[in-house]
C-alpha positions as CSV (number, residue, x, y, z in Angstrom):
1,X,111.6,-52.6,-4.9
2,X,109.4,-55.6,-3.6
3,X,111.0,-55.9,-0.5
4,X,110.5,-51.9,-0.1
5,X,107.1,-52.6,-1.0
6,X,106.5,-55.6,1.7
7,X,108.6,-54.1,4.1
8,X,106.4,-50.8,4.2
9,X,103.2,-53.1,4.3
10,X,104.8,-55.1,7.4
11,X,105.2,-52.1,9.3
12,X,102.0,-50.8,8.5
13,X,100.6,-54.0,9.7
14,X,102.4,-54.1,13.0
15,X,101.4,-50.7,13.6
16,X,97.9,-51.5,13.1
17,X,97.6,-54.7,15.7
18,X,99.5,-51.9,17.9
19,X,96.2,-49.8,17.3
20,X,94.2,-52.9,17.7
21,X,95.9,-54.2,20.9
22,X,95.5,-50.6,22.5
23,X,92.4,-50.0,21.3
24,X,90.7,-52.7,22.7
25,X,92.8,-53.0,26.4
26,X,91.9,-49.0,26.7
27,X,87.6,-49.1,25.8
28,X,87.7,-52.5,28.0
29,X,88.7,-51.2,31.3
30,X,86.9,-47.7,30.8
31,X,84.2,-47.8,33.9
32,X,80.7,-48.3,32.9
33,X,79.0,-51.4,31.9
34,X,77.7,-51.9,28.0
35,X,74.6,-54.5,29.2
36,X,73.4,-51.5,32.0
37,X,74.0,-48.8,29.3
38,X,71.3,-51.0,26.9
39,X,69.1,-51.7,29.8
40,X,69.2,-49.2,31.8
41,X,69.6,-48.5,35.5
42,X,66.5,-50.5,36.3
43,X,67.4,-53.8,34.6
44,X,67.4,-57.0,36.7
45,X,70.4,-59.0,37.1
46,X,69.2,-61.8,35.3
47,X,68.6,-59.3,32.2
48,X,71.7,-57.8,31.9
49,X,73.6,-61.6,32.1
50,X,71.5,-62.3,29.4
51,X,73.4,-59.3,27.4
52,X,76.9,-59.4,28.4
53,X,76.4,-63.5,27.1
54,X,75.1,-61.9,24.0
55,X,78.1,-59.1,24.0
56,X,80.5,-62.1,24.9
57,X,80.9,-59.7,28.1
58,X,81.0,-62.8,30.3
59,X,84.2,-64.2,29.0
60,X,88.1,-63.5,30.4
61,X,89.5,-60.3,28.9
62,X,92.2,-62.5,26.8
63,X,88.8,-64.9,25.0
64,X,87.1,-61.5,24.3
65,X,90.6,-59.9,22.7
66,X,90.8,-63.3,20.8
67,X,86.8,-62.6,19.9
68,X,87.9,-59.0,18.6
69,X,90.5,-59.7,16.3
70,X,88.2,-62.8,15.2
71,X,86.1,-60.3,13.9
72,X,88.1,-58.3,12.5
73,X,90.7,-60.4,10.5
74,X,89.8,-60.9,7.0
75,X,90.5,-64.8,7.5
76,X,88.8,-66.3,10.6
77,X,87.2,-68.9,12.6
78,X,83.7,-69.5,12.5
79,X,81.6,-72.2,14.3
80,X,78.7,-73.8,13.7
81,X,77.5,-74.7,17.2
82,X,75.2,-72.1,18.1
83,X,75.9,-73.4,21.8
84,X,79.3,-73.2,21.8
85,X,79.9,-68.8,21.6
86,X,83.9,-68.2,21.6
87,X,83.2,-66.5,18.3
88,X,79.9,-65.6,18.8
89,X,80.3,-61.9,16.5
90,X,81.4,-64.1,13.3
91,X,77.7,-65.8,13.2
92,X,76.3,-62.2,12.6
93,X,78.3,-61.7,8.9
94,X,78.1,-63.0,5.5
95,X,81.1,-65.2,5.0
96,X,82.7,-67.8,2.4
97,X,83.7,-70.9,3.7
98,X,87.9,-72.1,2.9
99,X,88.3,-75.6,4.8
100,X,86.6,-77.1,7.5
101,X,88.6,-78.6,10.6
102,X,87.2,-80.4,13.4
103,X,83.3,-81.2,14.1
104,X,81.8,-77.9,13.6
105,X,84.5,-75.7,13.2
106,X,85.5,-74.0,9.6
107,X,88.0,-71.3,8.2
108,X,85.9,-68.3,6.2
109,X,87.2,-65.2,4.6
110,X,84.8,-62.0,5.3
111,X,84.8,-58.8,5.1
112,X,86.2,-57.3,8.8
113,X,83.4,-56.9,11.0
114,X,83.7,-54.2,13.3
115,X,80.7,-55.2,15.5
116,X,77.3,-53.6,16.1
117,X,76.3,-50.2,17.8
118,X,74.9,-51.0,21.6
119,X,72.3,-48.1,20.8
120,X,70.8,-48.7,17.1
121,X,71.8,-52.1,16.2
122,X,73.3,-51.7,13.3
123,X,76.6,-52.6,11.9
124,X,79.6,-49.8,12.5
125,X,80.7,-50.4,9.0
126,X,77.5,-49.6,8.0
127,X,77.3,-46.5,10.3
128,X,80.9,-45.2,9.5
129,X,80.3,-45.6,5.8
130,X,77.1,-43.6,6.0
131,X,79.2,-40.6,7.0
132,X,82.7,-41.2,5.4
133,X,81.9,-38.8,2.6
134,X,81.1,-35.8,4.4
135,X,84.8,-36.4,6.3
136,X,86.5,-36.7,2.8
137,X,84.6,-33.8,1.5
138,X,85.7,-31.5,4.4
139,X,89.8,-32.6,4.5
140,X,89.8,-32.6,0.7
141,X,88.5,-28.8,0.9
142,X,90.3,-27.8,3.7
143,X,93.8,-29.2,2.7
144,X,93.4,-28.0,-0.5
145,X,92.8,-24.7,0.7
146,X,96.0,-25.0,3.0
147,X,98.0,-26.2,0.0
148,X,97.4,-23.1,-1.8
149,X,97.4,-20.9,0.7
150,X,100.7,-22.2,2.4
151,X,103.1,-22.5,-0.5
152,X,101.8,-19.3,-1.8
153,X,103.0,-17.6,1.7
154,X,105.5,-19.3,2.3
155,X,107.1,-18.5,-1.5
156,X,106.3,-14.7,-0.3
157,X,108.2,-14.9,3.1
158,X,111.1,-16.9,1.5
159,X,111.5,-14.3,-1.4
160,X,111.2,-11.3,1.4
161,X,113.7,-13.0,3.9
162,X,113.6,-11.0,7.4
163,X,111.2,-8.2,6.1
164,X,108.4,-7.1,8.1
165,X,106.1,-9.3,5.7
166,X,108.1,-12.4,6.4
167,X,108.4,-11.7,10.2
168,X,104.7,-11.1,10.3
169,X,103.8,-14.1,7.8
170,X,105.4,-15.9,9.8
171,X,104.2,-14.4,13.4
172,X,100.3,-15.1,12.1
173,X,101.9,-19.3,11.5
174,X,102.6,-19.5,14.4
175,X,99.7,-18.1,16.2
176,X,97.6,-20.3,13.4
177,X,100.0,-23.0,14.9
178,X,99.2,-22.4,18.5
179,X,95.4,-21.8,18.4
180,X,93.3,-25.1,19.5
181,X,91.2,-26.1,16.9
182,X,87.9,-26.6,19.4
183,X,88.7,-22.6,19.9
184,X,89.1,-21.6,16.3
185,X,86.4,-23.2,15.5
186,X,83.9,-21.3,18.0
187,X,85.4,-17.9,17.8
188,X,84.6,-18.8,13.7
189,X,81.5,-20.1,13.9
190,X,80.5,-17.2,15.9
191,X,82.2,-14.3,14.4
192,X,80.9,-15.3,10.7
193,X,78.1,-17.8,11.2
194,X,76.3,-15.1,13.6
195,X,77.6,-11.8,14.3
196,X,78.7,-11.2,10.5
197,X,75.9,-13.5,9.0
198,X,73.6,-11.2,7.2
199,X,76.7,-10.1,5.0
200,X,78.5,-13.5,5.1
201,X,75.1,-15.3,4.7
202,X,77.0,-18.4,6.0
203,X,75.2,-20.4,9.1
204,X,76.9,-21.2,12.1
205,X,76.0,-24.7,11.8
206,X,75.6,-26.8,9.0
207,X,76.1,-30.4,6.9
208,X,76.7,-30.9,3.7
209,X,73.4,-32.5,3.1
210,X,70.0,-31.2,4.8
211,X,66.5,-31.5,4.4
212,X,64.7,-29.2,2.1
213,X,61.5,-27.6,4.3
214,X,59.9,-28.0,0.9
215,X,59.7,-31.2,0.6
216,X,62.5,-31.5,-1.8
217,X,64.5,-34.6,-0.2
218,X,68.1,-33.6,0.4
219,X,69.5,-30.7,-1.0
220,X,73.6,-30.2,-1.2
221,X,74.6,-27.6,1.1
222,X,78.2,-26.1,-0.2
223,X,77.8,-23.0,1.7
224,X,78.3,-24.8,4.7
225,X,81.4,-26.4,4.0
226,X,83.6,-23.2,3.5
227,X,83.9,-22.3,7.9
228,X,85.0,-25.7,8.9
229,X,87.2,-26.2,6.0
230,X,89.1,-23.0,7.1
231,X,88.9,-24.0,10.5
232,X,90.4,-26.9,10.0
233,X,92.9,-26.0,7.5
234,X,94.6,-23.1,9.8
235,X,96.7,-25.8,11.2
236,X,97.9,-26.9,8.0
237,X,98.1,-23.4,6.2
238,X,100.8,-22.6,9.3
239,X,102.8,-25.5,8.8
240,X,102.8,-25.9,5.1
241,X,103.8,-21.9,4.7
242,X,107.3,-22.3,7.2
243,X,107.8,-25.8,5.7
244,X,107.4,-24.3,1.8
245,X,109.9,-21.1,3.3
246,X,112.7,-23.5,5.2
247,X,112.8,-25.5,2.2
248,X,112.7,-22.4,-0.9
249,X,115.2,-20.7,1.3
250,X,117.6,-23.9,1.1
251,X,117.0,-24.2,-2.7
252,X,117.2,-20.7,-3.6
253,X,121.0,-21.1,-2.1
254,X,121.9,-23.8,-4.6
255,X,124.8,-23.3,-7.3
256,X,122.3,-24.4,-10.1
257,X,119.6,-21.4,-9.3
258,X,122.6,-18.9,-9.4
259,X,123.3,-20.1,-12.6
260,X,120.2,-20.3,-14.2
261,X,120.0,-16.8,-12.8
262,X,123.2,-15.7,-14.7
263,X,121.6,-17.2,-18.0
264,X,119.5,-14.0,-18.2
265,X,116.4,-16.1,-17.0
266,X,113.4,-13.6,-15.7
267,X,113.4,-14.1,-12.0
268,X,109.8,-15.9,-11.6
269,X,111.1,-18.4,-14.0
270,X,114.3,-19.4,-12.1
271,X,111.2,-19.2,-9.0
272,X,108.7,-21.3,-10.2
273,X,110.6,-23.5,-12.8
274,X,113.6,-24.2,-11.2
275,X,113.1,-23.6,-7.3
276,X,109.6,-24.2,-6.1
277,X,109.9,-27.6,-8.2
278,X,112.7,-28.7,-5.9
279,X,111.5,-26.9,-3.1
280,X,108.0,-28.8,-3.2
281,X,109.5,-32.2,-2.2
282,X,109.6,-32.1,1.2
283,X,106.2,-30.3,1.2
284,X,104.3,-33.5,-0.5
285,X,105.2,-35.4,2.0
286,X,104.1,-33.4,4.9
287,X,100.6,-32.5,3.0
288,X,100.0,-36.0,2.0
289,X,100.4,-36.7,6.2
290,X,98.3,-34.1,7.1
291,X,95.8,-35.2,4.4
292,X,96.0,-38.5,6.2
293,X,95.2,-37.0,9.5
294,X,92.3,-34.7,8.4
295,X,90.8,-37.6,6.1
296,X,90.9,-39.2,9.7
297,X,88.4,-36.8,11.1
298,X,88.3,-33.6,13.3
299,X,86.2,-34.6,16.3
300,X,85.8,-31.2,17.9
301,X,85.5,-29.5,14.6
302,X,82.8,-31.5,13.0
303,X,81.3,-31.5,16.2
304,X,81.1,-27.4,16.9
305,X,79.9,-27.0,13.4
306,X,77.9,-30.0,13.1
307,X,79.3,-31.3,10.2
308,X,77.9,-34.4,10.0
309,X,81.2,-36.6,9.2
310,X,83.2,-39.4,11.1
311,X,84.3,-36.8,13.9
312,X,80.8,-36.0,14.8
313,X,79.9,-39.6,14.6
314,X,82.5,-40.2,17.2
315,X,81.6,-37.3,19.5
316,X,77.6,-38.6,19.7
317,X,78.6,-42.0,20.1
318,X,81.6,-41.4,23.2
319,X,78.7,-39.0,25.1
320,X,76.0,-42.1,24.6
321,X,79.5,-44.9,25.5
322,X,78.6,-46.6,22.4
323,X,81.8,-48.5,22.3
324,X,82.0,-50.3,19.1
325,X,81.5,-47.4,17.0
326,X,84.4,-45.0,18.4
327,X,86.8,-48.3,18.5
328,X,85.3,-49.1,14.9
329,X,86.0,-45.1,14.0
330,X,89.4,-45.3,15.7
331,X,90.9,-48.6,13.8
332,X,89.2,-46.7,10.9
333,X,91.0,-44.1,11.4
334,X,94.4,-45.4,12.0
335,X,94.1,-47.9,8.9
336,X,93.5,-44.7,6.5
337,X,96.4,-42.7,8.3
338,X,98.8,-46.1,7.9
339,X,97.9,-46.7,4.3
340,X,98.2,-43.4,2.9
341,X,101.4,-43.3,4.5
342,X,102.5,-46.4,3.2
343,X,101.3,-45.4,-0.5
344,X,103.4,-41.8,-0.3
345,X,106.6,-44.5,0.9
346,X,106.2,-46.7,-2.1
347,X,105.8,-43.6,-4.3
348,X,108.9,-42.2,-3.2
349,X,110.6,-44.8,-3.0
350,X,109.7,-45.1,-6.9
351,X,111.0,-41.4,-7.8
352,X,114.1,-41.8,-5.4
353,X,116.1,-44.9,-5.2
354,X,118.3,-43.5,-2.4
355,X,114.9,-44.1,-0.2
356,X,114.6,-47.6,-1.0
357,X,117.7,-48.1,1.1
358,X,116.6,-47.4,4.5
């Protein structure tokens, strides 16, 4: 089970310096310069050397890679000569020193520093954290919502096999399936938010958080959270209702429901006890991926409703080219979607041996 364990953590790791590696090579050969972006078109050239020194923009594309994942990496190099700027990020972060080498250069474990915005200065960690909780708060709603909604369904379709409610169940999946979630999301927003609002009384736009005009300080917003989340769960619903019917469908043709059946059991026992608890394997897995990719962010949906979470965040700073916050959201991003996947591996491959062997 160890080696599962370190195996799964390997891969995770390997696909995260992927990420890194891409990440980086991609936001670095984008047109547009950072220093102008700061300074503006007006800036004289001796001003905006003076900022890509600062930004390490000055150095070969391989020293500024080696820069990045300086920064990032838990365990780096740090140096002491404020002259000499190879890893000039790692002098902006609290560290703790391990061993010295050399005359002024020493190892030091950190926390990974994801570099500072171009536009406010502060830290992305800082910026990223501010906002994580509104992004949780919006995929934990909406892939609840989905898991309810698309086992339910799909349990209907799969126990009306090739009726007109399982043919049109699963005619309004696929349609959820094929709709864009940048269009859902404005025919929503527009059809409840504004043309139905006075007997929806939801807003087209909203946060989870806003300020009171009373003076109250920040005031929790809930009624602002239902449109997104059921914009962004459509996607979900669709594919967790035809997974949840593919796999009831298979279960319900086993030997062992037939003979629970033959017991005398009442049919939404042999359903719920015996089938959906088989059925719902296959279905963890795919809800704990699209948790994953939710918890990730929806850029265009948190964007159309302004829902102030990691999505928007991304959106404001790619229109503004703030680079180091949307390739600090990104890594973000990728490093949630790789370790929830790696924790549903290891907790399979604790309730089924049979995966350990792969």
């Amino acid at each position: 089970m160890l080696q599962f364990i370190i195996k799964r953590i390997l891969y995770g790791f390997l696909v995260l310096m992927g990420v890194v590696t891409v990440v980086f090579l991609l936001f670095n050969v984008l047109p547009g310069d950072p220093a102008r972006m700061l300074m503006g078109q007006r800036a004289d050239e001796e001003s905006l050397k003076v900022i890509q020194k600062d930004l390490g923009l000055d150095q070969p594309l391989s020293t500024q890679f080696v820069m990045y994942i300086n920064d990032l990496s838990p365990i780096s190099v740090h140096d002491r000569d404020e002259e000499h700027y190879l890893f000039l990020d790692s002098t902006k972060y609290d560290y703790s020193e391990i061993m010295s080498y050399g005359e002024s250069s020493v190892l030091v474990f950190k926390s990974p520093y994801l570099r500072r915005s171009y536009q406010t200065k502060r830290k992305v960690s800082e910026i990223l954290a501010d906002y994580l909780l509104e992004t949780a708060v919006l995929a934990l709603a909406a892939i609840i919502l989905a898991s309810f909604l698309g086992i339910l369904f799909g349990i209907i379709a799969a126990l009306n096999k090739d009726t007109w409610m399982d043919k049109s169940l699963l005619f309004t999946s696929i349609l959820g399936m094929s709709i864009p979630s940048f269009y859902s999301a404005i025919i929503i927003s527009f059809v409840f938010g504004y043309v139905l609002s006075e007997y929806t009384g939801l807003d087209m736009v909203g946060s989870l958080f806003e300020y009171d005009d009373l003076g109250n300080g920040e005031i929790l917003r809930l009624d602002h959270l239902i449109l997104p989340a059921i914009t962004l769960g459509l996607r979900p619903v669709s594919a967790i209702m035809q997974l949840t019917r593919s796999s009831m469908l298979d279960v319900m043709s086993q030997d062992y429901i037939r003979t629970a059946s033959a017991k005398g059991l009442k049919f939404w026992k042999v359903v719920v006890k015996h089938a959906l608890k088989n059925a719902l394997n296959p279905v963890v897995t795919a809800v704990s991926g699209m948790f994953a990719s939710l918890l990730a962010g929806a850029l265009f949906v948190e964007s159309i409703f302004a829902w102030k979470g990691i999505g928007w965040v991304l959106y404001d700073a790619l229109t503004k080219f703030d680079l180091p916050i949307i390739m600090g959201g990104v890594l973000v991003t990728a490093t949630i979607f790789v370790v929830v996947n790696i924790l549903v591996d290891i907790l399979y491959g604790i309730l089924d041996p049979r995966v350990r062997i792969k």
